[in-house]
C-alpha positions in Angstrom: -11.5 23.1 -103.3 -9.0 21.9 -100.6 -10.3 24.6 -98.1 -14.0 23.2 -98.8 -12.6 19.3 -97.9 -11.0 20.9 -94.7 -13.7 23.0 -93.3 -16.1 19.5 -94.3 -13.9 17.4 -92.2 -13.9 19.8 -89.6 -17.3 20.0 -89.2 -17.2 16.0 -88.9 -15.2 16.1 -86.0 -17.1 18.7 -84.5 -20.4 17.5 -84.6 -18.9 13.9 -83.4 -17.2 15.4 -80.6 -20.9 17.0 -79.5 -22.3 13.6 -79.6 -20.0 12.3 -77.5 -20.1 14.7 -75.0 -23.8 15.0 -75.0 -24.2 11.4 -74.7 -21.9 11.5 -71.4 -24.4 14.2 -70.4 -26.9 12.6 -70.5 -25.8 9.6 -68.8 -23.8 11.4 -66.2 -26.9 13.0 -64.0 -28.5 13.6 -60.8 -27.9 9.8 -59.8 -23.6 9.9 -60.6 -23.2 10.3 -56.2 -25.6 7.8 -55.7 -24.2 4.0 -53.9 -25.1 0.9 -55.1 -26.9 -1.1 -52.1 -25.0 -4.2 -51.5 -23.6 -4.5 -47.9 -27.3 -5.3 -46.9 -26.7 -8.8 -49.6 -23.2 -10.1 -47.6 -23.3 -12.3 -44.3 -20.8 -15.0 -42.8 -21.1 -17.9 -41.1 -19.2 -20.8 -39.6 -18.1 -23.5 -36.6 -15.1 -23.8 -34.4 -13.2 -26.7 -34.4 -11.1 -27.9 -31.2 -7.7 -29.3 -32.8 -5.7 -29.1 -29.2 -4.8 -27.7 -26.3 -4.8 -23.9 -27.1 -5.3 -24.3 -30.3 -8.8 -23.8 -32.4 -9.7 -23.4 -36.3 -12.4 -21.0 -37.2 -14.2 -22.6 -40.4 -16.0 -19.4 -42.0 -18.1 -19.1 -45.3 -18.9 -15.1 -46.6 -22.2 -15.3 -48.4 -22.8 -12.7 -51.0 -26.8 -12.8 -52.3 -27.5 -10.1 -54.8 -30.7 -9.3 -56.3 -29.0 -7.2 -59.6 -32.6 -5.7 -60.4 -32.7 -4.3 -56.2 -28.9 -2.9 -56.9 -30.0 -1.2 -60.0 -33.0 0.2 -59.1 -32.0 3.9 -58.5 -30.5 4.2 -61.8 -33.7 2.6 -63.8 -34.2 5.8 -65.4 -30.8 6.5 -66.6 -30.9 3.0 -68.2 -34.0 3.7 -70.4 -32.8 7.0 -71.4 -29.6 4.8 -72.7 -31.3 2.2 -74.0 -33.8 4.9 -75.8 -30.6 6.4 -77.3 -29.5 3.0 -78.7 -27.0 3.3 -77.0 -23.9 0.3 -75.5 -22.1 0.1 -72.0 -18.6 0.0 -73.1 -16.3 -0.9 -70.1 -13.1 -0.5 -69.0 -11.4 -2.7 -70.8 -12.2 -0.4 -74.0 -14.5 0.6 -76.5 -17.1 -2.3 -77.2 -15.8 -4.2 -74.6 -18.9 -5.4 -72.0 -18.9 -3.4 -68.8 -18.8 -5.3 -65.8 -19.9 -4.9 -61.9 -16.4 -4.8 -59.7 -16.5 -6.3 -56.3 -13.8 -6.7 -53.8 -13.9 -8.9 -50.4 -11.3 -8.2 -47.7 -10.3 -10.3 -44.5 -8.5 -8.5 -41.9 -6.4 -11.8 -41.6 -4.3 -14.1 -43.7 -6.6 -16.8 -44.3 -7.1 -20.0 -46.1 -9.2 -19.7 -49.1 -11.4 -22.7 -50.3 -13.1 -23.4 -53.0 -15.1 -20.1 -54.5 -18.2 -21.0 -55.6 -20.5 -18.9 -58.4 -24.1 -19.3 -59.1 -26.2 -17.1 -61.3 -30.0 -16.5 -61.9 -29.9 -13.4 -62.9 -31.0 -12.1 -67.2 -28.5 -9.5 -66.8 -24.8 -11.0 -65.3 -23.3 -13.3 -67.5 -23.1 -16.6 -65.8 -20.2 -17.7 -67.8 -18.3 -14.4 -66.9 -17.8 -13.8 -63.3 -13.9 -13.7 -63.0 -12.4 -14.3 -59.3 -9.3 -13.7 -58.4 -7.2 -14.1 -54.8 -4.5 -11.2 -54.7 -3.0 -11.3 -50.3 -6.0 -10.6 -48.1 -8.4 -9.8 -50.8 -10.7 -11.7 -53.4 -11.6 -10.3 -56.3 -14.8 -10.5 -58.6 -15.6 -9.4 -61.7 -19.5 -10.0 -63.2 -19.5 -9.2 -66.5 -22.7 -7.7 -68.2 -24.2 -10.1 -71.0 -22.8 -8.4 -74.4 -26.1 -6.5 -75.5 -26.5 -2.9 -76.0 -28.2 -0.8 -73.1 -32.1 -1.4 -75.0 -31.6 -5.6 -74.2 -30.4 -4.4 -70.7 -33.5 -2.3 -70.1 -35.5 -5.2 -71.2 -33.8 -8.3 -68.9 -33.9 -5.4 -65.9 -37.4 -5.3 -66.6 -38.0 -8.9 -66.8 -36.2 -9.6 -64.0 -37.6 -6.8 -61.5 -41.0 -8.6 -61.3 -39.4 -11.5 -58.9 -35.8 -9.7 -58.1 -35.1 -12.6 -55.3 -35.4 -15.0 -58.2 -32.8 -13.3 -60.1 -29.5 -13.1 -58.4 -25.9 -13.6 -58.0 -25.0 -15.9 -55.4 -21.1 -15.7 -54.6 -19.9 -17.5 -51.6 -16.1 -17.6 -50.1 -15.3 -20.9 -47.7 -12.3 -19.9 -45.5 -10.2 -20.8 -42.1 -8.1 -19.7 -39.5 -6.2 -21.3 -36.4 -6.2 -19.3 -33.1 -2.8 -20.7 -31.1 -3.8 -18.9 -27.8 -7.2 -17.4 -26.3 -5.8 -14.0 -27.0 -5.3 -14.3 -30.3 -8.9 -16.3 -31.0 -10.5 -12.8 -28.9 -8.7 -10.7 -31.6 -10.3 -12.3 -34.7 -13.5 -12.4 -33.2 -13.1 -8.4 -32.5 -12.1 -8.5 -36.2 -14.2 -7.3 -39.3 -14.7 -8.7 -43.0 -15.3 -5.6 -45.4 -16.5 -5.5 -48.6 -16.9 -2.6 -51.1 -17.4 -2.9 -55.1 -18.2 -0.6 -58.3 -19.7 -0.5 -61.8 -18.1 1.4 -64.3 -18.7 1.7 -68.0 -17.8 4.1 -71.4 -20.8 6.0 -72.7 -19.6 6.5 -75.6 -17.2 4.2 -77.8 -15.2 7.2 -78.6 -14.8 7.9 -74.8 -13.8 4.5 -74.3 -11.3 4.7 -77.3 -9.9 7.7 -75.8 -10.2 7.0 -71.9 -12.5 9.6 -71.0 -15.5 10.0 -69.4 -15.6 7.1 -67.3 -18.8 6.4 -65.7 -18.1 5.3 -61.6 -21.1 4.4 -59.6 -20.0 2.4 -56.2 -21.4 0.6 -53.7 -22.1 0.9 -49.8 -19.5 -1.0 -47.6 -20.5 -3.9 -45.9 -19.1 -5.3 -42.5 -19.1 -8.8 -41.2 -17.7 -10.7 -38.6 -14.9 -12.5 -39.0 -15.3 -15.4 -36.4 -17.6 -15.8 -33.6 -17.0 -17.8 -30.1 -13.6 -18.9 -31.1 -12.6 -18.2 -28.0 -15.2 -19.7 -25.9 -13.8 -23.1 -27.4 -13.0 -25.7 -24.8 -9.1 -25.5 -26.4 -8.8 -22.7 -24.9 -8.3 -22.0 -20.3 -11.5 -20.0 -19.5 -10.4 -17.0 -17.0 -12.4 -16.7 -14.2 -12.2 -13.7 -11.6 -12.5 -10.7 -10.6 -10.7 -7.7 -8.5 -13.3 -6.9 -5.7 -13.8 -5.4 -2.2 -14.5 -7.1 1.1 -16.0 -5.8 4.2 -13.8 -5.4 7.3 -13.4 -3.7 10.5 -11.0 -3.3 13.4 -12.4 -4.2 17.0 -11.3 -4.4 21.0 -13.5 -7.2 22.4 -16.6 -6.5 20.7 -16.2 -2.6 20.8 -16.4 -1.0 17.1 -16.1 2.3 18.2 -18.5 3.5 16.2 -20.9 5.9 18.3 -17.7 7.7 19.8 -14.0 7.4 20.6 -12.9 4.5 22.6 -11.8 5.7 25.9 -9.7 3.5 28.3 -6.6 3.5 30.6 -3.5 4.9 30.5 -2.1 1.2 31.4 -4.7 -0.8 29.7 -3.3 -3.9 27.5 -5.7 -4.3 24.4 -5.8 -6.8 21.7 -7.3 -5.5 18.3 -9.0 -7.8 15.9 -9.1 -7.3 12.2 -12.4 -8.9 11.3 -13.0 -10.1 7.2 -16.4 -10.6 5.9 -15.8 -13.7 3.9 -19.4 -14.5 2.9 -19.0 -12.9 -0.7 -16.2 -15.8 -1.7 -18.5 -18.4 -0.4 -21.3 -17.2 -2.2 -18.9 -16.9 -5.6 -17.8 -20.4 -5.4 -21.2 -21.7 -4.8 -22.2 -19.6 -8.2 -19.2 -21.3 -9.9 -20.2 -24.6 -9.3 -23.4 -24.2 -11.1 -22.0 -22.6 -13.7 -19.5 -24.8 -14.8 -21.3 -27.8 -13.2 -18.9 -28.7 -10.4 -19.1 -32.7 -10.9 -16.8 -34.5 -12.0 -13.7 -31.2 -12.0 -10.4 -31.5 -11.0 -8.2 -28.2 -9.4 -5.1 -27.6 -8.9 -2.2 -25.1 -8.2 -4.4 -23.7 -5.7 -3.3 -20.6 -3.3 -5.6 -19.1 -1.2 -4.2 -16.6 0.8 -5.2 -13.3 2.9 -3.4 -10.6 4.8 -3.9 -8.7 7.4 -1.9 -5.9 9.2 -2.4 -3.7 12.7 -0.6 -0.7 12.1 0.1 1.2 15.6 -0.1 5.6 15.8 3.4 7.6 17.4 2.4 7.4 21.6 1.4 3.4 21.3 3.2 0.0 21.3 3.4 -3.5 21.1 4.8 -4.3 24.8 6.3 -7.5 23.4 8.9 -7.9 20.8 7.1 -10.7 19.3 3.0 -9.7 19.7 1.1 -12.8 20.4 -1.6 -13.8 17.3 -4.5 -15.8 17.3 -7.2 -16.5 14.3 -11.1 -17.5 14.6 -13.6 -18.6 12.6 -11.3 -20.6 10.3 -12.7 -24.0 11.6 -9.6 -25.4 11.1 -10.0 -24.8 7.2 -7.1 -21.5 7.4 -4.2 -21.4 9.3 -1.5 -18.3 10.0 1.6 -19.3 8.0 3.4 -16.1 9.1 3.6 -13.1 11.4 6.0 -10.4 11.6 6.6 -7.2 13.4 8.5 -4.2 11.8 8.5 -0.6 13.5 4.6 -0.6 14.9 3.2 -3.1 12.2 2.5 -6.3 12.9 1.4 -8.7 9.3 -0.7 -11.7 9.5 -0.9 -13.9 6.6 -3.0 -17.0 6.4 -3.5 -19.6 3.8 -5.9 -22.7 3.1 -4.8 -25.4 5.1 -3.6 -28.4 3.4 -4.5 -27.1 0.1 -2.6 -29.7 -1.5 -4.6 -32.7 -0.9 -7.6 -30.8 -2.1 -8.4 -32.3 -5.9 -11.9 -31.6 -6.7 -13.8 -28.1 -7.0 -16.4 -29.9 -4.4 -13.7 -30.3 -2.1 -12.6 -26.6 -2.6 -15.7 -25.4 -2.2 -17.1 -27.2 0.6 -13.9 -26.2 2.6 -14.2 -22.5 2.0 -17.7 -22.7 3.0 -17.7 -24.3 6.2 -15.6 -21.2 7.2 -17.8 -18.7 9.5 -18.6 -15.8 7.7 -16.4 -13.4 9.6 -12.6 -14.7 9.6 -11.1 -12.5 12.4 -7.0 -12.0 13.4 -6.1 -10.7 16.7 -2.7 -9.0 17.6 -2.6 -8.9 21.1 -0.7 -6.4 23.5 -0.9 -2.7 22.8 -0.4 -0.6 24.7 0.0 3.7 25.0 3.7 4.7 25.2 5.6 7.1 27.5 5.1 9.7 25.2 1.4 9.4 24.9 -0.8 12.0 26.6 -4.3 11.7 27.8 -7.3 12.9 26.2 -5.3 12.7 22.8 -6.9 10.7 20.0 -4.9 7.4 18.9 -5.9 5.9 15.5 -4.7 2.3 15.2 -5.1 1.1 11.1 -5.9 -1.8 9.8 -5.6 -3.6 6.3 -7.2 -7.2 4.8 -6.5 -7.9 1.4 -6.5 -11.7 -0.6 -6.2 -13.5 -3.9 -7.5 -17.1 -4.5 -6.3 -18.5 -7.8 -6.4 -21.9 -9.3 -6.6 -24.2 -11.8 -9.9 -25.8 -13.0 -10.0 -28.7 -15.5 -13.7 -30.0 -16.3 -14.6 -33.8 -17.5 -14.6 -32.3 -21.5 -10.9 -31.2 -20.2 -12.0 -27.7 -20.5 -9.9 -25.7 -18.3 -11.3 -22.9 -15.9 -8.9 -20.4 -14.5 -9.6 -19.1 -11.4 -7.9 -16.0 -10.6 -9.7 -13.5 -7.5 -8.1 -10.6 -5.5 -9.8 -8.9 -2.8 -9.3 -5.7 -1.2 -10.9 -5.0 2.3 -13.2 -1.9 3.0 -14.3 -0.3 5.9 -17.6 -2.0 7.0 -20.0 0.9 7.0 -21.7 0.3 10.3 -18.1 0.1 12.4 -16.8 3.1 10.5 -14.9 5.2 13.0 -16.4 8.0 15.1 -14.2 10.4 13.9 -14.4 9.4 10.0 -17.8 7.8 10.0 -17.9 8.3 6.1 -14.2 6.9 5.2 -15.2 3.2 3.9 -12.1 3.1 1.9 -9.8 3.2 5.7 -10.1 0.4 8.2 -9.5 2.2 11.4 -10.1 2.2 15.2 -9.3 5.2 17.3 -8.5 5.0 21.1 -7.7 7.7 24.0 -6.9 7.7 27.8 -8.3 9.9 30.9 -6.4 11.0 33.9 -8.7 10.8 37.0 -10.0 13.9 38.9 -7.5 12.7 41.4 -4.5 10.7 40.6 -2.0 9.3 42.9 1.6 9.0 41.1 4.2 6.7 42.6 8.0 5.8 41.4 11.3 4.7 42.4 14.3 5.6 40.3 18.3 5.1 39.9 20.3 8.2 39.3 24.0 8.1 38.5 26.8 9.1 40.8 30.7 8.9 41.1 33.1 9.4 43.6 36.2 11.7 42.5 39.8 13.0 44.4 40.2 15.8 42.6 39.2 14.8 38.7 40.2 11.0 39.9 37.7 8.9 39.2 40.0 5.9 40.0 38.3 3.8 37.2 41.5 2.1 35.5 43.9 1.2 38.4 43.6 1.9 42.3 44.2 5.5 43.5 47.7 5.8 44.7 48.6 8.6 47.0 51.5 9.0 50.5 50.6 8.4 53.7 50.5 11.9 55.4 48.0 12.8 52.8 44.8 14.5 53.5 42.2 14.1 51.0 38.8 15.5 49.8 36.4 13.2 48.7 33.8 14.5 46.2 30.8 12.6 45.2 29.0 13.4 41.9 25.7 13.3 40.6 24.5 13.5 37.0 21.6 15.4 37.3 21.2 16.3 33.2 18.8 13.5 32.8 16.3 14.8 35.7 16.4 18.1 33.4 15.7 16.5 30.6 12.8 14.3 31.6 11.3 17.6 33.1 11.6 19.0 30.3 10.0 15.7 28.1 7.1 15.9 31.2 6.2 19.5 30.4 5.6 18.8 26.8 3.8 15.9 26.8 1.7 17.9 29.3 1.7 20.9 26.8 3.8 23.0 29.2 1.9 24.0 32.1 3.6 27.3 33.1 1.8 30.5 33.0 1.4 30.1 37.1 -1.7 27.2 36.1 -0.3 24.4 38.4 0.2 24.9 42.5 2.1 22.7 44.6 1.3 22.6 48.4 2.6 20.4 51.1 6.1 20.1 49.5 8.9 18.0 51.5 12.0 17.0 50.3 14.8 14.8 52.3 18.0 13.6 50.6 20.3 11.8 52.7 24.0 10.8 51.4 26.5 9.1 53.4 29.8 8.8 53.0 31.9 5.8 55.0 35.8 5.5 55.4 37.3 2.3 56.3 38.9 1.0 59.7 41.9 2.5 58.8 40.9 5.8 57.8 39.7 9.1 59.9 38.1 12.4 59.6 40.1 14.7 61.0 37.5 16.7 62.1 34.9 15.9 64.7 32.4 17.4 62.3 33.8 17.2 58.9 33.3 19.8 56.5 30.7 19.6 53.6 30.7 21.7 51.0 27.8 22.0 47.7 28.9 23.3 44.1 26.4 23.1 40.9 23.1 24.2 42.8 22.9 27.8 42.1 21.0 28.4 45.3 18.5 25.8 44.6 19.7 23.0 47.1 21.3 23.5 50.4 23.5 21.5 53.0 20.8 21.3 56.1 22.8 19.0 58.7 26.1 17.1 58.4 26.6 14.2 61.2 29.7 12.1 62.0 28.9 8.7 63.8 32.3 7.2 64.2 33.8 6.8 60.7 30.6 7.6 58.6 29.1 11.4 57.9 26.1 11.7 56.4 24.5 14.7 55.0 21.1 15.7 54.7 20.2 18.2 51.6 16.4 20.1 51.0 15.8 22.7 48.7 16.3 26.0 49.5 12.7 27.3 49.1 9.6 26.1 49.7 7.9 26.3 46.5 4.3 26.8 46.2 4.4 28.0 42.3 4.8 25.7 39.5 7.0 28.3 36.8 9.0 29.0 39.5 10.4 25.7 40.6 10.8 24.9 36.8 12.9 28.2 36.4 15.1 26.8 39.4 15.6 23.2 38.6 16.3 24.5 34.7 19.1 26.5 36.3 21.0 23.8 38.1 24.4 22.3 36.7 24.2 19.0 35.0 26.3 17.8 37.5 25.9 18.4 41.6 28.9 17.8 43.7 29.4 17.7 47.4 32.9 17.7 48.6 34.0 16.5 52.0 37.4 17.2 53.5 40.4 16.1 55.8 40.0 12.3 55.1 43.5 10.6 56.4 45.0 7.5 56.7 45.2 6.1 60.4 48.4 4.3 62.7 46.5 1.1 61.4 47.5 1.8 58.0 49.8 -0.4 56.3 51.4 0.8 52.6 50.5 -1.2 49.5 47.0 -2.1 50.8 43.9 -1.3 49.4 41.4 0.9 51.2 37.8 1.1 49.7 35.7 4.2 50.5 31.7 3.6 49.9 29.2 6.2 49.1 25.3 5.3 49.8 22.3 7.8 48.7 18.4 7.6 49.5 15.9 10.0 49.3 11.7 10.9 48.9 10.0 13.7 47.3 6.0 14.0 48.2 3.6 17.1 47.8 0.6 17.9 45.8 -0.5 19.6 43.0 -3.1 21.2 41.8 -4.6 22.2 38.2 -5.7 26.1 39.1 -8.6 26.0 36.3 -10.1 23.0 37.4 -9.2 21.8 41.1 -7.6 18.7 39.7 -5.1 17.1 41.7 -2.5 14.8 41.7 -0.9 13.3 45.1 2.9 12.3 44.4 5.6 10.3 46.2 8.7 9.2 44.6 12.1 7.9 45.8 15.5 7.8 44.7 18.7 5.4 44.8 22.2 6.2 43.9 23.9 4.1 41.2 27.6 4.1 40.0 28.5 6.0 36.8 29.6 3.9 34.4 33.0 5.3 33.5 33.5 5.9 36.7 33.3 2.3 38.3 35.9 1.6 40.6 39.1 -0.3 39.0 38.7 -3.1 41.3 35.1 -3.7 40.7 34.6 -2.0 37.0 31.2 -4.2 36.6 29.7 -3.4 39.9 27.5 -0.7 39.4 25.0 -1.4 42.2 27.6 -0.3 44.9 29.1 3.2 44.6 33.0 2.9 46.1 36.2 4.8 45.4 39.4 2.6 46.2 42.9 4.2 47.3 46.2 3.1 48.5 49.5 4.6 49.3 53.4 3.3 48.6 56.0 3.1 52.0 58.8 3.8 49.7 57.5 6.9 48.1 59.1 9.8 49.8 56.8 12.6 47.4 54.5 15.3 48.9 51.5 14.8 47.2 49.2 17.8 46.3 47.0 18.2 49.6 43.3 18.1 47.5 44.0 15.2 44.8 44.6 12.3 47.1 42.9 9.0 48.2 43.3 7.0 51.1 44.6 3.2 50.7 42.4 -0.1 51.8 43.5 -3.3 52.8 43.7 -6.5 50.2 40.6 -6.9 50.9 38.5 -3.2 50.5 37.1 -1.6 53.3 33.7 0.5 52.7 32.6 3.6 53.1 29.4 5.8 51.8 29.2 8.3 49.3 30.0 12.3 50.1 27.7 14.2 47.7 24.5 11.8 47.0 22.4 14.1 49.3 22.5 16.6 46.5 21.5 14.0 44.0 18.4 13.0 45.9 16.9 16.6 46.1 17.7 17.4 42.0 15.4 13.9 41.5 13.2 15.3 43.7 12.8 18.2 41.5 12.3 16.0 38.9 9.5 14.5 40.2 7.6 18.3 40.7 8.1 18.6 37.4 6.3 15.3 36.5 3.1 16.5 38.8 3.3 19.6 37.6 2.9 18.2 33.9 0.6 15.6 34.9 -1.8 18.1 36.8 -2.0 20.7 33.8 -2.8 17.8 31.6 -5.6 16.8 33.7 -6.8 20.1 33.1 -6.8 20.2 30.0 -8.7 16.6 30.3 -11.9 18.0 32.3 
């Protein structure tokens, strides 16, 4: 009998549990992944208010409008299959506890909350049920389901659904925030209200009881904006400006050099302008003035400023330390506030003139625009270096850039802003020849030409010494006895003759390879060398002897006329090849000496006096030569004068280098031999003169010098034609 209770009560539960589970079945269809269509029902709204100076207060309202018959809709049939089955929406607070729609309202901001307000038209909410709460950034609502079973449900949905608009929940949520600065007021207006809800209920009371099978249906998401034009309030500066690009171009006279290379003189002094197309920043502050209605504002801070730089290649120069600059087309509206040189730049920078006693935007604007259109900077006096060559391409650069900023405050005491920096681009139509399509470089590119014929002129200094033995008698007055004889030796520092040479043949790109022919070659290098009253040659003819040639220079006539001998040096050879008289001058000693011997003191000598030997040197070098390719010729003639070394000057006139003189004396009490070569002869108090012994030699090794400048300047004329 027990067993037959058990197996009843069994059964019981069984056929409960079925019921349950088919009722959840049933009401758990097609439509369970289906949204409820909300978002479309929320909107906000609301006004800026200007409390001060970067400060504003956003005043918002969200505005939730539902039509409940719209929102249930696609689950119409589910309903009258529940209402059908007699059936009740438990929710989630448990089993015969009235479902309710869930909805939840998010600011992305902490923000003030006002009063909520709740209005409801619709049969199906209860009106006296919709339950808000504020929990942080989030208000919540909860619109409760009037307590009927799902068959009264059906019915008010069906009542309602004839005029849905009529039938609503209207839920609306007043609320504010301050902006303290522009950038914060452009964040919340990049900012987004979201909103998202659900209805949930219990088939079943039993599932409710239990907590299971929870019916979830949600809704779509809706986004709104959280302010709007909180920034553009007047409490707030208004930035104004932009980073753009102005025309410019670089110019000689009115030249662009735009159809070709520029081709001038090898001693022609140009001034470049840097030209500015300034018409765009007129034409902006005429736009700004309409825009924010010019009368009546006040500026300030204002700095207007542009710069310009001239930026010479390697093989040019500025010939002054300080280039002269000049500026046009400012009409006395700019001014240069600065200019300075550093390596082969030269800067310009130039500012609005008296900028401070401009107060109104008119003022500003009617000052920039009386400006010409074309602001233009000129650096005067370039020139090509000694190490530029002809036919060579020299690309001078130029740069413009400016700002322009300022501070705008309107009659509402709105304040503008103004902040503009410019960056200057090649003007298409004076692009350079040899980068006609590289607008983002402002460049100019110049070159030289050598004539078919060319006539090359120049006088130079070379050093010399004169030396007994190693003496060069530079810290105290050559002592020596008075039997001595003496050899004089003059010197000549011939290194930098090789070197230019050498300097000449590059810059000419090395004309050997037999290319260049010289014709009509004479070289004469005269070098005296004069003893005082009291001193003698021994010899009616005195000796001369040459060292540090190597065969390339040679003594050609030594003359005595009384106590002065000059001597007369030519070169060896007479040179008709180029490559061969650069071999030779190559191989010469960097220093030449010519020694003359059996100098003596006379009767007339007295001991303790100072005797002054002087040394003089003068010489030309003239020939022609000729480019063998082309016929090209250059005509040359230069000339040489003797100078004193330096360490060498004489003790008694160390800053006299002009004069090249070797002072000696001797001692009556000094009863020593002296070595026969190393000795000087002595000169009166007052120094007696006398010529150099080996400037002769000097005078032809300059005039090798100069063949080696023709022969460079000929090949590069070849290379010119």
């Amino acid at each position: 009998m027990k067993t037959e209770r058990y197996s009843k009560k069994i059964f019981v539960i069984a056929v409960a549990f079925v019921m349950v589970i088919s009722q959840i079945v049933t009401l758990a269809p097609a439509n369970a992944n289906t949204v409820m269509p909300v978002a479309q029902y929320v909107s906000s709204s609301g006004s800026v208010q200007n409390v001060a100076p970067n400060k504003a207060t956003y005043n918002g309202k969200v505005n939730i409008n539902v039509p409940i018959t719209k929102v249930l809709a696609p689950f119409e049939a589910d309903m009258k299959n529940a209402a059908d089955n007699g059936w009740y929406p438990h929710g989630r607070e448990g089993k015969n506890k009235i479902a309710y729609i869930e909805y939840n309202v998010t600011f992305p901001e902490t923000v003030d909350i006002g009063t909520i307000t709740k209005t409801n038209t619709s049969s199906i909410i209860n009106g006296n049920r919709i339950v808000t709460s504020v929990n942080g950034r989030t208000v919540n609502f909860k619109m409760y389901l009037n307590d009927v079973n799902w068959a009264s449900i059906y019915n008010y949905y069906n009542s309602d659904k004839a005029n849905p608009d009529a039938h609503t929940v209207k839920l609306e949520i007043p609320y504010s925030i301050t902006a303290n600065s522009k950038a914060e007021a452009e964040k919340f207006e990049s900012e987004r209200i979201t909103a998202q809800g659900n209805f949930a209920f219990y088939p079943s009371g039993t599932g409710a009881m239990f907590g299971f099978g929870l019916q979830v249906f949600n809704t779509d998401v809706a986004s709104v904006g959280f302010t709007s034009s909180i920034s553009d309030s007047p409490s707030f500066p208004t930035d104004v400006g932009t980073n753009g690009d102005l025309e410019g171009d670089l110019l000689l006279g009115s030249e662009t050099e735009h159809d070709k290379v520029y081709e001038t003189t090898k001693d022609a002094i140009m001034d470049f302008t840097g030209a500015l197309n300034v018409a765009p920043i007129k034409q902006e502050l005429r736009r700004l003035e309409s825009v924010y209605n010019s009368s009546g504002v006040k500026v300030e801070n204002i700095n207007t400023e542009f710069e310009a730089t001239i930026t010479l290649p390697d093989g040019m120069e500025f010939k002054d330390a300080n280039p002269e600059v000049a500026l046009s087309g400012e009409n006395g509206k700019f001014e240069i506030t600065s200019h300075s040189i550093l390596n082969n730049k030269v800067t310009v920078k130039l500012s609005l003139k008296n900028a401070s006693s401009i107060k109104t935007y008119s003022q500003l604007a009617n000052a920039v625009d009386s400006v010409d259109d074309t602001l233009k900077v000129t650096v005067k006096g370039a020139r090509f270096s000694g190490s530029a060559t002809p036919d060579t391409n020299y690309t001078v650069t130029g740069y413009v850039g400016g700002t322009f900023t300022a501070k705008a405050t309107s009659a509402n005491n709105r304040v503008i802003n103004f902040s503009y920096k410019w960056n200057g681009k090649q003007l298409a139509s004076g692009a350079d020849a040899i980068a006609p399509n590289d607008l983002n470089k402002i460049t100019f590119t110049v070159k030289y030409k050598i004539p078919d014929e060319t006539e090359l002129t120049a006088t130079e200094d070379l050093m010399g010494d004169i030396l007994i033995g190693d003496e060069t008698e530079h810290d105290k007055v050559y002592e020596t006895t008075k039997d001595a004889s003496h050899e004089f030796t003059g010197l000549l520092n011939v290194k930098p003759i090789k070197d230019k040479m050498k300097q000449i043949e590059a810059a000419y790109n090395n004309p050997l390879n037999h290319r260049v022919s010289l014709d009509n070659v004479d070289t004469t290098f005269t070098a005296s060398l004069e003893l005082p009253a009291e001193m003698a040659f021994t010899e009616t003819t005195p000796t001369a002897k040459l060292e540090g040639a190597n065969g390339v220079f040679k003594i050609t006539n030594v003359q005595k006329i009384g106590n002065k001998v000059t001597v007369t040096l030519k070169l060896v050879k007479n040179y008709s090849d180029y490559d061969e008289f650069a071999a030779d001058i190559k191989s010469v000693d960097d220093n030449l000496k010519v020694k003359v011997s059996g100098a003596v003191f006379t009767a007339a000598a007295k001991p303790n006096t100072n005797y002054t030997v002087k040394g003089e040197i003068s010489g030309d070098f003239k020939g022609t030569a000729t480019m063998n390719a082309t016929g090209k010729v250059v005509k040359f003639k230069f000339a040489w004068k003797g100078k004193q070394l330096p360490e060498g000057a004489d003790a008694i006139a160390p800053n006299d280098l002009n004069n090249i003189t070797f002072t000696l004396k001797y001692k009556s009490s000094s009863p020593t031999v002296v070595p026969p070569t190393p000795n000087k002869p002595v000169v009166p108090n007052k120094p007696n003169t006398g010529d150099r012994s080996n400037l002769p030699i000097y005078l032809a090794v300059a005039g090798l010098a100069g063949i080696a400048l023709i022969g460079g300047t000929v090949f590069k004329r070849k290379k010119q034609k």
